[in-house]
N, C-alpha and C positions, 0 to 999 in steps of 0.2 A: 366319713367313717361311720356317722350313725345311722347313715343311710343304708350303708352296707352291711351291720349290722343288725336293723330293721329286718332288712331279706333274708338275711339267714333265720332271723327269728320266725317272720312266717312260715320259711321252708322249712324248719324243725317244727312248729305247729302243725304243719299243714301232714305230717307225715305221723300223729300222734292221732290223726281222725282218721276212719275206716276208709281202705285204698277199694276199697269194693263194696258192694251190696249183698247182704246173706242170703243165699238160693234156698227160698222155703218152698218146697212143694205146695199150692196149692192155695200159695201168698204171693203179695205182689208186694215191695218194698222198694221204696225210694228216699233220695235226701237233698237238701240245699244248704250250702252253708255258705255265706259273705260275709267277712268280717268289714265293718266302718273303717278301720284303719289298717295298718299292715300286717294287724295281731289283736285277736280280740276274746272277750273273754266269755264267748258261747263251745260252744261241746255237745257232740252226739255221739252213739258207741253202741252198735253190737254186741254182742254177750254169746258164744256157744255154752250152754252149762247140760250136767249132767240130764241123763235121759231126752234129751233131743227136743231141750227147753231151749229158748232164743230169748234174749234179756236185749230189751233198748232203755236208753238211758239220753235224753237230754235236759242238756245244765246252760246255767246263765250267772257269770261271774260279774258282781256290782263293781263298776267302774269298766275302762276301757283301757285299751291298748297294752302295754308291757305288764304292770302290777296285775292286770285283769290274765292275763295269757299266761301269767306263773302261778295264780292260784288256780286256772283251767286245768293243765297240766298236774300239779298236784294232785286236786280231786278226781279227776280220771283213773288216775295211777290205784288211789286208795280202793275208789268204785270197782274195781275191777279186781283187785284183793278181795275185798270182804265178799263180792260176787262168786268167787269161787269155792268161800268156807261155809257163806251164810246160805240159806232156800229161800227166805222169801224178800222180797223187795222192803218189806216196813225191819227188817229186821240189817238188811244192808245199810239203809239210810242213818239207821241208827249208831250204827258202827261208825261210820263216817262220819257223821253228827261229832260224837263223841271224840274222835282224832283229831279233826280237823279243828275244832273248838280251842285246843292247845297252841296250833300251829299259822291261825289264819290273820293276817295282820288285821291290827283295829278298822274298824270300820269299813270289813267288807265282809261280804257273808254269800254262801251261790244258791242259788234256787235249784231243784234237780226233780225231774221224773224220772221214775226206774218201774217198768213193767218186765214181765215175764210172760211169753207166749207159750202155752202145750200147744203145740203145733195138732196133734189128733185129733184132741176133742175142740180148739178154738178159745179156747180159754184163757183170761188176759187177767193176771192178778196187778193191781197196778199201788204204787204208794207215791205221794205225793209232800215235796219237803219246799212249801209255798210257790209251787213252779204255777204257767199259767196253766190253767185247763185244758186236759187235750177234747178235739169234737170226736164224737162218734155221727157214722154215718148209718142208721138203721136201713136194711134191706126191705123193700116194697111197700117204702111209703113214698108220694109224690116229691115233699121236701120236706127239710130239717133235719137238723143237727141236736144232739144234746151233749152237755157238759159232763165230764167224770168226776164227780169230783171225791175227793179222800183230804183229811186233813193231816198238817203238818210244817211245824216251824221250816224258814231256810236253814239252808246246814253253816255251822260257824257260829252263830250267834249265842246258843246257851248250853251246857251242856246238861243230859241227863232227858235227853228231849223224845217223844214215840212218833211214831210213824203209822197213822192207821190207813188199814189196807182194804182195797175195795175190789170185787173180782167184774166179768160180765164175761159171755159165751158171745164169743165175736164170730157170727153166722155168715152164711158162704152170701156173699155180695158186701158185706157191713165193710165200711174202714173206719180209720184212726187216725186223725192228723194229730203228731206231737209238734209243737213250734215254739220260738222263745220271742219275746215281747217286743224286737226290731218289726216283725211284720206290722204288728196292731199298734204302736205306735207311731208310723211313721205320719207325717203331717204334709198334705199339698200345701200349693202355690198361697191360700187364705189360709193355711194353718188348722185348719182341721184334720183330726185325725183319724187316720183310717177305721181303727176303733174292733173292739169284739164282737156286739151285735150284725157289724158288715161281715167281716170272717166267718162268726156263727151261718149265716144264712148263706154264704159262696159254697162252701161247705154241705149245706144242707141241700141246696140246688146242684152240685154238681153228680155227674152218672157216670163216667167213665174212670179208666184203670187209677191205681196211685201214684204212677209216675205225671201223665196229663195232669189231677191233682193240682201239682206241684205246678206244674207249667201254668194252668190254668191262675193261680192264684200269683205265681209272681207275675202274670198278664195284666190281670186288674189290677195289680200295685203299683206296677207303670205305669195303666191308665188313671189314677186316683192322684200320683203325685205328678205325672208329667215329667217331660222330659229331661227336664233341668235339674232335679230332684238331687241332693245330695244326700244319702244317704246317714242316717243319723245315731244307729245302733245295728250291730250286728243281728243279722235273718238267718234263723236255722227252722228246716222245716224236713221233718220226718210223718210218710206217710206207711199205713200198714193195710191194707186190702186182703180179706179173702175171696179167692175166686167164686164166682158162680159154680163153677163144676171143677170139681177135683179129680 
């Protein structure tokens, strides 16, 4: 029964994450998501908001499996409310700071990125509520990566908290990898861990679309942990690419 249970619980999860990819002209978007267990508590989410702005959002719920998958659920639900009242991403996060703070049981708290794309001019306003770093990938330089970073408490923890927001003009070639902290933590065969500074530089070397991206990096993570690898926290990986030619 709790097996069967379990399944439902992931088939209602799994139908709470976006069934598709949002068609941005002149952007390339892709996503991965495995949860560790049958239900886990990472989260990614599109946004259509007014004026033909594109809002992504990935979060990462402390702890794992059920407790972790109903405060996923939760936050989602909220993010997407105040998404649609509030304009900017530090003032979203706030909001939700603030709710969630009342409602979230002791001693868990979710980390979350919330950007906002103007698809025209490339412009990425982004706020940051203790999630990891997402990379940018700068156009016409041989390699590297750089950090975005904006400060800000995880949400749940205290309330009355800001969210400060940081913008950049994401130019035709540049991307964005968002990801939550199953990638860069996972640990091979000796227990070392895959780590930031590797993801920083995969990241910075790699050239091709945002989908590949994504391929490319769950590639080296097979290779790093090898095949026996059990899988230790949930991997969400959101890439954001503007085309060379629009």
């Amino acid at each position: 029964r709790i097996e069967q249970e379990l399944r439902v619980a992931r088939l209602i999860q799994q139908t709470l994450l976006p069934k598709t990819l949002p068609e941005l002209p002149g952007y390339d978007v892709a996503a991965y998501y495995q949860p560790a267990r049958e239900v886990g508590g990472d989260f990614y989410d599109f946004l259509d908001l007014e004026d033909g702005r594109m809002g992504f959002v990935v979060g990462d719920v402390t702890d794992k499996g059920v407790p972790a998958a109903l405060v996923m659920a939760t936050t989602r639900t909220m993010l997407r409310a105040a998404a649609q009242r509030l304009d900017t991403p530090g003032e979203v996060l706030k909001r939700v700071n603030d709710v969630l703070v009342q409602e979230i049981p002791p001693n868990m708290f979710v980390t979350c990125l919330y950007a906002i794309l103007e698809r025209e001019s490339g412009r990425l306003i982004y706020a940051n509520a203790g999630h990891d770093l997402p990379y940018r990938r700068r156009a016409g330089r041989s390699e590297g990566a750089e950090e975005l970073r904006a400060r800000g408490m995880p949400l749940g923890l205290m309330p009355g908290m800001g969210y400060e927001e940081k913008e950049i003009l994401l130019e035709k070639g540049e991307s964005v990898l968002f990801y939550s902290d199953g990638l860069v933590e996972a640990h091979d065969a000796h227990r070392e861990m895959f780590g930031f500074p590797r993801l920083q530089g995969l990241v910075g070397t790699h050239r091709s679309g945002g989908s590949s991206l994504v391929s490319f990096l769950l590639s080296e993570l097979r290779r790093f942990t090898g095949e026996d690898w059990e899988q230790e926290d949930d991997i969400t990986l959101v890439t954001l690419e503007r085309s060379e030619e629009l």
